[in-house]
C-alpha positions as a Markdown table, in Angstrom:
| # | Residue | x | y | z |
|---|---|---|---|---|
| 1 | Unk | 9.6 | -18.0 | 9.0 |
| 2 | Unk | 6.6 | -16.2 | 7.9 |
| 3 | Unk | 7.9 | -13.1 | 9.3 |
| 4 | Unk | 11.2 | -13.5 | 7.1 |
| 5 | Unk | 9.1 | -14.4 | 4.0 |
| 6 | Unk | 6.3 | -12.1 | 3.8 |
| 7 | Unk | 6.2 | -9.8 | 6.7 |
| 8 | Unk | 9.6 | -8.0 | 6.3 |
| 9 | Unk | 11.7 | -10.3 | 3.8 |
| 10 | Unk | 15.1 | -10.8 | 3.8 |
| 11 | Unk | 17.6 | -13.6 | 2.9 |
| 12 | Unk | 16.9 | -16.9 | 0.4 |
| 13 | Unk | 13.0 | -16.7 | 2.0 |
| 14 | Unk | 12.6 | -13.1 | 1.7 |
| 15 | Unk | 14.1 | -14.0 | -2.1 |
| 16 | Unk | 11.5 | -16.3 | -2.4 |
| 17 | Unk | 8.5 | -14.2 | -0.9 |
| 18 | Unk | 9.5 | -11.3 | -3.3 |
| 19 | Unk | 8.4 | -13.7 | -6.2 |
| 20 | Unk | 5.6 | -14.9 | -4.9 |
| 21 | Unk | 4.4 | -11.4 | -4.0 |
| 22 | Unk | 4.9 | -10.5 | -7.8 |
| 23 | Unk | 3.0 | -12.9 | -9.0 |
| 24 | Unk | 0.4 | -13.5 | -6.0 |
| 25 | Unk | -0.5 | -9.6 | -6.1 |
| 26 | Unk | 0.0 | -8.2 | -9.4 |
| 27 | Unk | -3.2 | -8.3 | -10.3 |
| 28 | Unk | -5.0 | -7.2 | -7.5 |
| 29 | Unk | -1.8 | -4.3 | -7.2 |
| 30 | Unk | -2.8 | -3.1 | -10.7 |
| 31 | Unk | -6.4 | -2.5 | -10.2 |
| 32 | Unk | -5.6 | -0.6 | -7.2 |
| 33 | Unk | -3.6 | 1.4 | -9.1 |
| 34 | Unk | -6.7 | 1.9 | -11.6 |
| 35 | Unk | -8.9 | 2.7 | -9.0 |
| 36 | Unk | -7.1 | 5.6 | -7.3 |
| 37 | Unk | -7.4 | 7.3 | -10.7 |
| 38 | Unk | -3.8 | 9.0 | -10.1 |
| 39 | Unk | -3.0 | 12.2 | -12.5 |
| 40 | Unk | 0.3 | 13.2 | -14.0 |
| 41 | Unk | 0.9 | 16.3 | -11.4 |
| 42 | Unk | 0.2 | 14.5 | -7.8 |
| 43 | Unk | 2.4 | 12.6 | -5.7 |
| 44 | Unk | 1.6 | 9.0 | -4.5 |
| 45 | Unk | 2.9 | 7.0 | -1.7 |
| 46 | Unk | 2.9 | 3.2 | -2.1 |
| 47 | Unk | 2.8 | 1.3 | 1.5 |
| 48 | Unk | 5.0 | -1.6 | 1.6 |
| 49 | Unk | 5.5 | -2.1 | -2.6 |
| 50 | Unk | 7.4 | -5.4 | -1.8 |
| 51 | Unk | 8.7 | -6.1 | -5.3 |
| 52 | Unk | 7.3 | -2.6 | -7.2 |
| 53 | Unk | 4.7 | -4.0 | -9.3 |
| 54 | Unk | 2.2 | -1.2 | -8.1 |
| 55 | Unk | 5.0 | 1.4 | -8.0 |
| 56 | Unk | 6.1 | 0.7 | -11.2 |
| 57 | Unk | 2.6 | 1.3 | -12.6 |
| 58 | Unk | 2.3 | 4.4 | -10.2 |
| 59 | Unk | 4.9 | 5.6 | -11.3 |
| 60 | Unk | 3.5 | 6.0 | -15.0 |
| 61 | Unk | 0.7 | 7.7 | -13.9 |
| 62 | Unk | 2.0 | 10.1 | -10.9 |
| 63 | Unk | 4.3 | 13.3 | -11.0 |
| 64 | Unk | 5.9 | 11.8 | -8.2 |
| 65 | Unk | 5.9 | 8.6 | -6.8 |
| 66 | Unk | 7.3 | 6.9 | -3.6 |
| 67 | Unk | 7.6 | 3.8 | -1.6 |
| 68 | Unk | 8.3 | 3.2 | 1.4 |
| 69 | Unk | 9.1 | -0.9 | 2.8 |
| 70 | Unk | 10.4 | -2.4 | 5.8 |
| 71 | Unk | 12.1 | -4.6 | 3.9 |
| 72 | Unk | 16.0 | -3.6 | 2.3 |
| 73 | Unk | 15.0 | -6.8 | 0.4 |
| 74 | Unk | 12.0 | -4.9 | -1.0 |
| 75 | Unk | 13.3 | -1.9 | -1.3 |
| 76 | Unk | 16.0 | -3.5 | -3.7 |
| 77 | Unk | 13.8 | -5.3 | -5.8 |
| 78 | Unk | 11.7 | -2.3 | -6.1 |
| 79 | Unk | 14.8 | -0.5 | -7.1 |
| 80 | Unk | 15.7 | -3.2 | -9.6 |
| 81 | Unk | 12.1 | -2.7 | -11.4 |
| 82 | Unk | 11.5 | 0.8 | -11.0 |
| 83 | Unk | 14.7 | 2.4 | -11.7 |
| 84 | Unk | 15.3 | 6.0 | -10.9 |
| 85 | Unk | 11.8 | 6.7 | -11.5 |
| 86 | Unk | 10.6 | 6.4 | -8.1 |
| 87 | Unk | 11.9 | 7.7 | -4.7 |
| 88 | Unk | 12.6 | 4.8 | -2.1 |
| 89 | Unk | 13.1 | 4.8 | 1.6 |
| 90 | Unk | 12.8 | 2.4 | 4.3 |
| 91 | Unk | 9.4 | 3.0 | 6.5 |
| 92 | Unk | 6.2 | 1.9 | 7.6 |
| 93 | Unk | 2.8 | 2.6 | 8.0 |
| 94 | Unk | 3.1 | 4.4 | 10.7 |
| 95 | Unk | 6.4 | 6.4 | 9.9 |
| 96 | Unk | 6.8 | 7.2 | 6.1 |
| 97 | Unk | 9.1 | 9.6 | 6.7 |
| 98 | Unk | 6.7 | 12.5 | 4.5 |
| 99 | Unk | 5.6 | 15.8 | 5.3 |
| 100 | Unk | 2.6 | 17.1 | 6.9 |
| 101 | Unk | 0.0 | 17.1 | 3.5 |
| 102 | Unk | 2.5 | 15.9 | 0.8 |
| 103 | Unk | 1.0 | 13.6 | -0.2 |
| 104 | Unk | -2.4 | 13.5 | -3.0 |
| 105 | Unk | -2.7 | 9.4 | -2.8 |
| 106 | Unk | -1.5 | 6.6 | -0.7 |
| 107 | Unk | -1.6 | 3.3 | -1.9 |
| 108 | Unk | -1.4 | -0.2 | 0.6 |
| 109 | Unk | -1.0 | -3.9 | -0.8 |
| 110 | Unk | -1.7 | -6.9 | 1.0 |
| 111 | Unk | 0.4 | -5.3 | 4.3 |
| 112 | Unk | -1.9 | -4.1 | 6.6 |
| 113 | Unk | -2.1 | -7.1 | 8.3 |
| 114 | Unk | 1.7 | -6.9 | 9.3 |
| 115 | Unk | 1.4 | -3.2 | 10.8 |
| 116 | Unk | 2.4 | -3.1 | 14.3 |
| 117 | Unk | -0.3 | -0.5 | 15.1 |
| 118 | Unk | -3.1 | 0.3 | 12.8 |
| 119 | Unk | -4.2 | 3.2 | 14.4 |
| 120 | Unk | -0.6 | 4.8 | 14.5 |
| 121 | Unk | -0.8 | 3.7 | 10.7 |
| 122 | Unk | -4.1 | 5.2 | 9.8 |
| 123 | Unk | -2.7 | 8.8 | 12.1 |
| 124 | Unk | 0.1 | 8.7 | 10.3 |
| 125 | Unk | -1.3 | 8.2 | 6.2 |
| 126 | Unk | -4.1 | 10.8 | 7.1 |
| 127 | Unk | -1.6 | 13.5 | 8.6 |
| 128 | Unk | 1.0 | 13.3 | 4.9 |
| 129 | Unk | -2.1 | 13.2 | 2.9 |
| 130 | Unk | -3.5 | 16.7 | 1.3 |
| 131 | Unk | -6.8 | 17.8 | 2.0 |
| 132 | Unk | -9.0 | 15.7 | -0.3 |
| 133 | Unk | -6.4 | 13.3 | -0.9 |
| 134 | Unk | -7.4 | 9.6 | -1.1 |
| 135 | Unk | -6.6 | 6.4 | 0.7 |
| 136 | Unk | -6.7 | 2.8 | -1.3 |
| 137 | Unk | -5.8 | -0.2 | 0.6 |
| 138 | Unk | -6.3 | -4.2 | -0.4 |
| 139 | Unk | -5.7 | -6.9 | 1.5 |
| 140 | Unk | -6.2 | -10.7 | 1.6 |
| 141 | Unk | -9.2 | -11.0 | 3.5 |
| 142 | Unk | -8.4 | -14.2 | 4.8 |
| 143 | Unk | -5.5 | -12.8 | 6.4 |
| 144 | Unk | -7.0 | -9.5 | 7.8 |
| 145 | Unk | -7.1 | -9.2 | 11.8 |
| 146 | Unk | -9.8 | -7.8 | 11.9 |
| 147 | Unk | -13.4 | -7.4 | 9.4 |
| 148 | Unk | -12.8 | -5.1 | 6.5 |
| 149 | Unk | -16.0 | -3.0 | 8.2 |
| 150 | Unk | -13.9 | -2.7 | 11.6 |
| 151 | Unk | -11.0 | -1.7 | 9.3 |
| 152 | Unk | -13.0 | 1.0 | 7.3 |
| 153 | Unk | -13.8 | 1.9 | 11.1 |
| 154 | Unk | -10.3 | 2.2 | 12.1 |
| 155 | Unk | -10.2 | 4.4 | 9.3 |
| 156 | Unk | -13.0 | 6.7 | 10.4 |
| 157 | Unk | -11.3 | 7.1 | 13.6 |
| 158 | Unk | -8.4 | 8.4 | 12.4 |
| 159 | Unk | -10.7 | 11.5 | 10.3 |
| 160 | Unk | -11.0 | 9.3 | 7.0 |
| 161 | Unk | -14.3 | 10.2 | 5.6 |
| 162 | Unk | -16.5 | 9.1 | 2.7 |
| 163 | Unk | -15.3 | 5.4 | 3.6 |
| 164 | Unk | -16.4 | 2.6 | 1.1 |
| 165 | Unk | -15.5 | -1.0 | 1.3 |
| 166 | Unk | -15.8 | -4.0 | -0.5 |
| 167 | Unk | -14.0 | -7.5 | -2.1 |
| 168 | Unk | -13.1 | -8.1 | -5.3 |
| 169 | Unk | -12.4 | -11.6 | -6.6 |
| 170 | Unk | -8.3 | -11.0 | -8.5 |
| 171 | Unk | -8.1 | -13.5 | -11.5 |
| 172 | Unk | -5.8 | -15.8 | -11.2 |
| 173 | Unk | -4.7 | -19.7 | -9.8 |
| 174 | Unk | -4.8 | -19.4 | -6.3 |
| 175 | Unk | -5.6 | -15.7 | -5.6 |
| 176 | Unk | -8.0 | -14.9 | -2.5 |
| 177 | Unk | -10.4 | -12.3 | -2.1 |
| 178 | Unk | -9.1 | -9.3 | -1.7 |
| 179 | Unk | -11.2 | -6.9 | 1.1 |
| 180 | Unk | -10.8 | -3.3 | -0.6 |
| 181 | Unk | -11.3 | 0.3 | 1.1 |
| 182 | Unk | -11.0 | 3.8 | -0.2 |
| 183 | Unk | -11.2 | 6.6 | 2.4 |
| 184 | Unk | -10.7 | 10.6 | 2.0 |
| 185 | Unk | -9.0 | 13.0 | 3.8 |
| 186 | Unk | -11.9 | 16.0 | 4.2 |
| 187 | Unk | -11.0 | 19.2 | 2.4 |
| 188 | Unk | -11.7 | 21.0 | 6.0 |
């Protein structure tokens, strides 16, 4: 049920997950946004943008911006929100379906905790970002498998460098601490 709600909505529940994934993460999707600091001319992949709160504001800032969901259910409601300003395809963490170093900035929301393999996602988000391109991913710490240090680990492992991590409180009724982590791809 949780599966059809959260991890890779579809049907009335995946209906209902998309609204409570709009209003559950919007805040802490927005600050992520801030924080990757995105400029007009770069391109910026958004991980799993559920309903397109964070891709809609990503697409404001970027040149290009794309997402890439699991979820047709998603993928729609992204659609519906974003328009034609924003490419959309089905993927995953660990296939998003770009080029080798197409990417300037990748973006992940409250979904790493549903990828099948976190080191196949890491490869993968490190191998379509440019050199000196930047990672940004939030999750609910309560829901992360793993310790957001063990995560920034993963991260390492895959060639991330210049790792930070750390939580940030989202305002809000009912919104959990959110474990953060920026990573960089190295320039050599």
């Amino acid at each position: 049920m949780l599966d059809r709600t959260f991890g890779h909505p579809r049907g009335l529940l995946g209906r209902f997950g998309g609204r409570a994934m709009a209003h559950g993460n919007a805040a802490t999707e927005l600050r992520v946004v801030e924080l990757a600091s995105i400029e007009s001319g770069e391109t910026a992949l958004v991980v799993g943008p559920g309903p397109g709160i964070g891709l809609q504001a990503t697409a404001e800032r970027a040149g290009r911006a794309i997402g890439v969901d699991p979820s047709q259910e998603m993928l729609a409601r992204s659609r519906r929100r974003c328009g034609d300003k924003v490419e959309l395809r089905q993927g995953t963490a660990d296939a998003t379906g770009e080029p080798d170093g197409s990417v300037d900035v990748v973006l992940s929301v409250n979904n790493v905790q549903l990828w099948d393999d976190r080191a196949a996602g890491f490869a993968e988000l490190f191998r379509v970002l440019r050199p000196g391109g930047r990672l940004l991913l939030s999750s609910h710490e309560k829901w992360l498998p793993v310790s957001r240090h063990e995560l920034a680990d993963e991260a390492a492992a895959a060639g991330f460098v210049d790792l930070q991590t750390w939580t940030w409180d989202p305002p809000g009724f009912g919104a959990s601490l959110a474990a953060q982590l920026r990573a960089i791809k190295p320039l050599a």
